[in-house]
N, C-alpha and C positions, 0 to 999 in steps of 0.2 A: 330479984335477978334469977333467982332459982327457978319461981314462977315462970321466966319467961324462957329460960332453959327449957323447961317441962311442957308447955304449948308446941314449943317448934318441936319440940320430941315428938309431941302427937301428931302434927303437923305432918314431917316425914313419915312414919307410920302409916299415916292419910293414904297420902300418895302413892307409898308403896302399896298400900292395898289396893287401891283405885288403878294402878298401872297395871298389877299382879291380876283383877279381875278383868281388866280391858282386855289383857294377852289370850287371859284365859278364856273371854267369848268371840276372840278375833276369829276367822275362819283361816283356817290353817292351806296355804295354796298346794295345790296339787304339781307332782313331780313330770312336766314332759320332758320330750325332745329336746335338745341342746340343737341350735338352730347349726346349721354346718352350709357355707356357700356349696354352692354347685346341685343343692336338693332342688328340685322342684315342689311348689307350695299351693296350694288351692284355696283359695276365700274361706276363713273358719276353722284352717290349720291352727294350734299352737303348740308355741315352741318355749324352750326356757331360753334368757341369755341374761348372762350378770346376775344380777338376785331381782331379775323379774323374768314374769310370763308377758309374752306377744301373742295377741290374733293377728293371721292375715288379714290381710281387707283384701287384695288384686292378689290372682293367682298371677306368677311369677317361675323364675329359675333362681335360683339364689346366686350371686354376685360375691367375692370379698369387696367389702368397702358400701353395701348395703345390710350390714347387721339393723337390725331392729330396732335399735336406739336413734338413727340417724337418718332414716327414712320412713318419715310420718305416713308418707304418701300408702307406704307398704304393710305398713304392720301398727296395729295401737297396743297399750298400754293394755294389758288384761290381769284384773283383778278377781276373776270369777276361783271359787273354792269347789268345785263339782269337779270330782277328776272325770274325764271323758271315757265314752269307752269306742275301742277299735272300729272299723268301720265291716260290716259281715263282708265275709267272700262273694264272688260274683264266678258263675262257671259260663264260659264258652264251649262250645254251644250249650243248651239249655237240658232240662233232663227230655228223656221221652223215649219214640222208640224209630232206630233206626236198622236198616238192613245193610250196616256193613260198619265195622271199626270204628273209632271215632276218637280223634285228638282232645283233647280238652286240657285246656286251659284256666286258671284260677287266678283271679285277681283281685287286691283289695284298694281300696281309694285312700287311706288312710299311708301317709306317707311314712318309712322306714318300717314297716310291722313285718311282722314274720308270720305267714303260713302254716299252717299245719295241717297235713289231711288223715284220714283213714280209707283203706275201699273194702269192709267189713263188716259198714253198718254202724261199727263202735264211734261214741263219743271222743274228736280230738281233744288230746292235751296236751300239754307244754313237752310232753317226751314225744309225742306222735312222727311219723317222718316230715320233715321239711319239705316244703313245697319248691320245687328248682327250675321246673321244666314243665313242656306238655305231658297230660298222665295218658297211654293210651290203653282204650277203655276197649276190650276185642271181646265180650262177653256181657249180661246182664249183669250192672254191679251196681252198688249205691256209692258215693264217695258224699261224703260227709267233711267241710273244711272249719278251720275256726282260727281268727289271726290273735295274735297277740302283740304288744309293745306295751314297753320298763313306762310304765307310772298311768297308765290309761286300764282300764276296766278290758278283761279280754271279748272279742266279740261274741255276738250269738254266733250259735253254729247253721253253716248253709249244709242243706241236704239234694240230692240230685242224684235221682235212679236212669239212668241207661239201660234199657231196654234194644240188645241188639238182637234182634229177631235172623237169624242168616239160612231160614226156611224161606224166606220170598226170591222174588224172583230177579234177577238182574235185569234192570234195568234197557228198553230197547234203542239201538245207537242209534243216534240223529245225524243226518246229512246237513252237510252247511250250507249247500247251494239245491234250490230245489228243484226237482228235475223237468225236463221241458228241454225245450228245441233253442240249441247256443250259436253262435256264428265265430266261429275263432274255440280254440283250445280251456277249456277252464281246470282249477284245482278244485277237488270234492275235500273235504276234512271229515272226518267222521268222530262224534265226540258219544261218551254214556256216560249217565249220569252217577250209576254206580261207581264210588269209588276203586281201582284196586281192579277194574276189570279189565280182561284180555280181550280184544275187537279181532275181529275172520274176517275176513269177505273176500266176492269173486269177482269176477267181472267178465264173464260167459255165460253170463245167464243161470247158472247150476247155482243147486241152493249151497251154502257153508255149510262146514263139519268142522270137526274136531283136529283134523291135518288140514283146514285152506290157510290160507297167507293170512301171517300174523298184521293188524294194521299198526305201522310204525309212524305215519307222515299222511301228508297229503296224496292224493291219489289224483295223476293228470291224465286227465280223459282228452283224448284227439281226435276219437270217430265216437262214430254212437256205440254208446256202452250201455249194458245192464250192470249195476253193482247190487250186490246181494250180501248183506252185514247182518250178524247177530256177535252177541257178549256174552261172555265167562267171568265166574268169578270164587273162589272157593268157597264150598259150604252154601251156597245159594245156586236155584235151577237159571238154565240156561233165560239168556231171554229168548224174545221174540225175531224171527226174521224179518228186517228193514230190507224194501227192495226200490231203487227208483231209475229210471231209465234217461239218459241223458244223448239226446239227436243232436248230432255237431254236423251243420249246415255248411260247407263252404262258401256256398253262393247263395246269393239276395235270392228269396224268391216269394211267392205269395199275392206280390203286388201286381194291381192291374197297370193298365197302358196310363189310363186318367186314374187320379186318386184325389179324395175328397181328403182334408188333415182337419181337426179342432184340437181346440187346447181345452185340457181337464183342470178344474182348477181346487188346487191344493188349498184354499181360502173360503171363504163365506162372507160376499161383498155384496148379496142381494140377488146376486143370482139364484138360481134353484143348486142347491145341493147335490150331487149325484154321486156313485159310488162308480168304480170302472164298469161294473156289469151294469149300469142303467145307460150307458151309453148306446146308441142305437149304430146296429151294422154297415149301416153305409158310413160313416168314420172309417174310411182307409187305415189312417194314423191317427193314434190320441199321444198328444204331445202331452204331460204330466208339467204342469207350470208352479211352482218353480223349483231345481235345487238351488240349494244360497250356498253362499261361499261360506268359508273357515278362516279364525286365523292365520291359517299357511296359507300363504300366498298361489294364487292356481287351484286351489283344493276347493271339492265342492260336498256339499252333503246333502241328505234328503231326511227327510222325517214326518210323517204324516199328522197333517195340523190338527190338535187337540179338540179345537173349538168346532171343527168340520167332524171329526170323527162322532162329537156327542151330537152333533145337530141330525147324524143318519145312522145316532140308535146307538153310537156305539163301534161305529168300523173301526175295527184291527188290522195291525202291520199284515198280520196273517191274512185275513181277508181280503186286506189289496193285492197282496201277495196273488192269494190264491186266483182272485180277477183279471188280475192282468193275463194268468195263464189260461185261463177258458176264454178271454179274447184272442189270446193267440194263438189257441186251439180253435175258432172263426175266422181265423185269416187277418184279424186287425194284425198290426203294428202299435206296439206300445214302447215310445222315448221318451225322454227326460228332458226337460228343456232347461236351460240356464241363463239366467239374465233375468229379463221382465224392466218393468218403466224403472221399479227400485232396485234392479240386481247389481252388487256391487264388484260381481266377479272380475278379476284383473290378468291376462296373463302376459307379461311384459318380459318378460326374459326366460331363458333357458332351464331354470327350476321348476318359475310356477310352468310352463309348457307341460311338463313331465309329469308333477302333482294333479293338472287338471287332467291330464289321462289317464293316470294310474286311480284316481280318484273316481272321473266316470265310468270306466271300466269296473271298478269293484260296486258301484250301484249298477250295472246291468249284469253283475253277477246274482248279488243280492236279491235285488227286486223282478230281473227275466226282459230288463228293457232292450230292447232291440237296438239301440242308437241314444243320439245325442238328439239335440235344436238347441243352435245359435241364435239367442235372440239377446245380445250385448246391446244395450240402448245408449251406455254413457262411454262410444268409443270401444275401437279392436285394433291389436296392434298386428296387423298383417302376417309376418315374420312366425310370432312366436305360435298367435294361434292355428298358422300352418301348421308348423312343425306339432302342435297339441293333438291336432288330430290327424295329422296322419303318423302318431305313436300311437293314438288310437285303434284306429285301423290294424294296424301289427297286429295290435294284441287282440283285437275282436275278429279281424279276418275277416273276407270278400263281401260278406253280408250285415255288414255294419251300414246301418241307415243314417246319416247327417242330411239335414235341414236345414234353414237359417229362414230367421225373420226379419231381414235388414228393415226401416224407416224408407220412405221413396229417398229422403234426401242422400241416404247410405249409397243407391243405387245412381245415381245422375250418371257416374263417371266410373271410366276402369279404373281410375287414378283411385278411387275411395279405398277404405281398408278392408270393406265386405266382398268389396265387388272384388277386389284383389285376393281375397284369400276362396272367395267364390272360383274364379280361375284358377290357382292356385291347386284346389284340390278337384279339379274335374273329374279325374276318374274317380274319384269316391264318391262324389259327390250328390247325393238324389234327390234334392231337389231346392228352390230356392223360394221361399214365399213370401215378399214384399209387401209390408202390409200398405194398402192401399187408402189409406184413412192419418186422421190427424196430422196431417200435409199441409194445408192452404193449398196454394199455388205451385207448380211445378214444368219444368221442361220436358216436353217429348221429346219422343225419337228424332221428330223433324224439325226439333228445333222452336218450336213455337210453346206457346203457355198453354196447360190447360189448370184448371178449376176440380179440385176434390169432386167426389160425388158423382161425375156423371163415368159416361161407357168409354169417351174418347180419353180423359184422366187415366183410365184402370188402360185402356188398350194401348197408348202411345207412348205411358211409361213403361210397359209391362216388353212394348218393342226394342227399348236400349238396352234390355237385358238380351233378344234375342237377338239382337243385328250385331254386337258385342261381344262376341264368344261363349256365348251359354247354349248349349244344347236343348233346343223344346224340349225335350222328356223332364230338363231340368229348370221348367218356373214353371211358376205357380201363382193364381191372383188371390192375396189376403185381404180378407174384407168383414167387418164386424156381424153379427150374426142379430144384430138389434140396434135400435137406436140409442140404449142403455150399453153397450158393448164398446162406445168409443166416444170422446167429446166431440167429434164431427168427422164428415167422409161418410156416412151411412148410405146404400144405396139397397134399393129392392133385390132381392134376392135375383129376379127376372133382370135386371139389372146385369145380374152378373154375369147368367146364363148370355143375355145380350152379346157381351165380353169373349165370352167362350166362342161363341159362334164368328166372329168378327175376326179372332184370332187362328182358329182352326181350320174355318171355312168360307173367311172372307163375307158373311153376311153378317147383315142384323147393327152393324155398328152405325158410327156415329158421323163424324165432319173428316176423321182422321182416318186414312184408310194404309192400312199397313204396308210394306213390300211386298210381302208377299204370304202365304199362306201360313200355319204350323201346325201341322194333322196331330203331331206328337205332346202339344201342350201338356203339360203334366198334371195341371185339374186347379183345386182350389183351395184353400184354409180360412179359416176363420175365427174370432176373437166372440165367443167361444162356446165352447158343447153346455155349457151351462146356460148361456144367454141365449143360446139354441132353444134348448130347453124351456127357457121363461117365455119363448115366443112358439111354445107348439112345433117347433121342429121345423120351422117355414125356410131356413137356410138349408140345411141337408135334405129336407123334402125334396125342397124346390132343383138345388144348386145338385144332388148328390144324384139325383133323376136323370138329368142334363149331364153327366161325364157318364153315364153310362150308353148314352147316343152316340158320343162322338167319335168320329173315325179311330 
């Protein structure tokens, strides 16, 4: 009995030993964060809660009633014995060297840690000042951060010199709108890039000084102005004088009696690529195809297509920019067109109305475009797109170019919605150009059928626009520029000319012979200066030769 007293004596002993070494090689868990709802948590946070540690797995915000025990989904079981350490500081903006003041900001990724910085050089520590706020840096200085948090390893330390050099020069102001010849009143902004700088300028031509008008706002130019702007800023040389001159046109002018229009196209669909300046000078008007609509309803935007701009090298917003203006320094006309086969622009009521003008209006500030073109394929709602553009008009004034490129079927009847907003805005209106292609079949003027393709099609439709209240100066016959330009309706250029003569001067046409004359026909358009282009120019050659004959 004693004997067996004295086993299990040993027995205990065992165990105790064996539990006493097990303790003794367990890894001892490391002290975090006490998990708190309301923290936000990032993948590989841990936290304590109860007498265990949690990783996150989904970063999250924390919840009551998502503690770590009860949402797997959020946080697992972590048994790792390595305490962590802090996550390093991160400085906005970066170090380096700038020429004016600079805010800076410090941040760590590691949730609840505390900041510490120096701007001395010196290594932070746990007394160092608290990080609260942006630090601003108005001098060359180093700041040096290091975080720390209760039971994690404190971070390495970040370093970041600022180098503010305030020997250079201030920056020279930039104009928002670029200067050239407007039609209607615009606003200049004038921005620099220096921070902290005073903006001067004139608008008489005299260079800035030290006493001109301080820039507070926008500046509304009404006549032709010179503005003349340079910036201040302490401690740094003046800049440079920025000068640009802006010609406010009242009235349309430029254009001949006949005008020849193509569309440029913002796309790369096998035609030839071209930049504004490869377009050739008998282009009256280059209509820029397409802007596309925006989520807001009426709103249109423009943006120059990526996959065009690499296919010619590289063209820049600048560079269209700068094209469009040495075409209109040549006397072209450069609008904007809206719609196309896929355009899905809509203006159905009173808002989008306002939107689409306040909208195209700010891209003929932007880009220098003269006008609009109406080419709506899927429907136009009579009403509102009156009222679009003649808010237009307001705000562009007397020399705002509108165009349209109704379908023939658009055109049959005054009852249509084109034809009606066509009347509708007559006196603005300059011109109408119907494309005369992918039609089939169609009613003349007199009533009878003609057949796409041939001279009496383009001439006996092109007459229900003139017999019907449109002014000859105001139509135009649209017709594709190649056989590739449209799936049917293609007719020879000489064709066209045909048309023109038929319509102006009573010769050359076809079975159908007009009422009567129209010296003032307004010319021609075409789908498009790119297809133009793939075909050797044989449309503007040919067609652009022929409106420069006609009475």
């Amino acid at each position: 009995m004693n004997r067996i007293k004295s086993l299990k004596a040993i027995a205990i002993i065992l165990v105790f030993v064996m539990v006493f070494t097990l303790s003794s090689n367990a890894v001892v868990k490391a002290a975090y964060p006490t998990w708190q709802a309301g923290t936000a948590y990032k993948a590989g946070d841990i936290v304590s809660y109860g007498n265990n540690n949690y990783q996150c797995i989904q970063s999250h915000t924390a919840l009551t009633g998502w503690e770590p025990p009860v949402v797997p989904a959020l946080w697992s079981l972590y048994s790792g014995g390595t305490t962590q350490t802090v996550a390093t500081p991160a400085f906005n903006p970066a170090g380096g060297t700038y020429t004016a003041s600079q805010s800076v900001t410090i941040t760590c990724s590691t949730s609840g840690s505390t900041i510490r910085y120096t701007l001395n050089g010196s290594e932070p520590t746990s007394s160092s000042t608290v990080y609260s706020g942006a630090i601003l840096v108005a001098s060359t200085t180093t700041v040096k951060a290091k975080a720390f948090l209760s039971g994690m390893n404190d971070s390495q330390t970040a370093t970041s010199t600022y180098t503010i050099n305030k020997n250079d020069t201030v920056a020279t102001p930039v104009f928002s709108v670029a200067e050239g010849t407007y039609y209607g009143n615009i606003d200049v902004v004038l921005t620099c890039a220096t921070s902290n700088a005073t903006i001067r300028y004139t608008t008489d031509g005299t260079t800035p000084v030290s006493t001109s008008k301080v820039y507070t706002g926008a500046i509304a130019v009404t006549a032709t102005t010179t503005i003349k702007t340079y910036a201040t800023a302490s401690n740094l040389k003046d800049s440079a004088v920025a000068s640009a001159t802006y010609t406010i046109s009242k009235n349309q002018t430029g254009l001949p009696t006949h005008i020849l229009t193509g569309y440029w196209q913002n796309f790369d669909n096998g035609a030839k690529c071209l930049k504004i300046s490869d377009v050739p000078q008998s282009y009256n008007i280059i209509a820029i195809a397409f802007a596309e609509a925006t989520t807001t309803a009426g709103e249109v935007t423009f943006k120059l297509d990526s996959n065009l701009a690499s296919k010619l090298g590289g063209y820049t917003e600048q560079q269209f920019i700068n094209d469009i203006a040495a075409a209109k320094a040549k006397g072209q006309k450069v609008i904007i067109s809206v719609g196309g086969e896929t355009g899905t622009v809509s203006v159905n009521n009173t808002t989008s109305a306002t939107n689409f003008a306040n909208s195209v209006y700010a891209l003929m500030v932007k880009y220098g475009f003269d006008g609009v073109d109406i080419d709506l394929e899927n429907g136009i709602n009579a009403t509102y797109m009156t009222s679009a553009l003649r808010q237009l008009s307001t705000k562009a004034g007397s020399g705002l170019i509108i165009t349209m490129a109704p379908q023939t079927l658009d055109m049959q009847s005054v009852n249509s919605g084109y034809f009606q907003v066509a009347l509708n805005i007559k006196d603005i209106l300059t011109v109408v150009n119907t494309q005369y292609y992918n039609s089939g079949s169609m009613l003349g003027q007199d009533g009878k059928v003609y057949s796409q393709g041939s001279v009496d099609f383009i001439t006996a439709l092109a007459a229900i626009q003139l017999e019907n209240g449109l002014r000859p100066d105001q139509v135009g016959l649209g017709l594709p520029a190649s056989t590739k330009g449209a799936g049917s309706g293609y007719v020879a250029p000489s064709v066209v000319n045909a048309a023109l003569d038929c319509l102006t001067k009573g010769t050359n046409g076809g079975s159908y012979k007009p009422p009567k004359t129209y010296p003032t026909l307004r010319g021609a358009m075409t789908w498009s200066i790119n297809w133009d282009a793939s075909n050797n120019y044989d449309f503007s050659n040919t067609v652009g030769a022929k409106l420069k004959t006609l009475p």
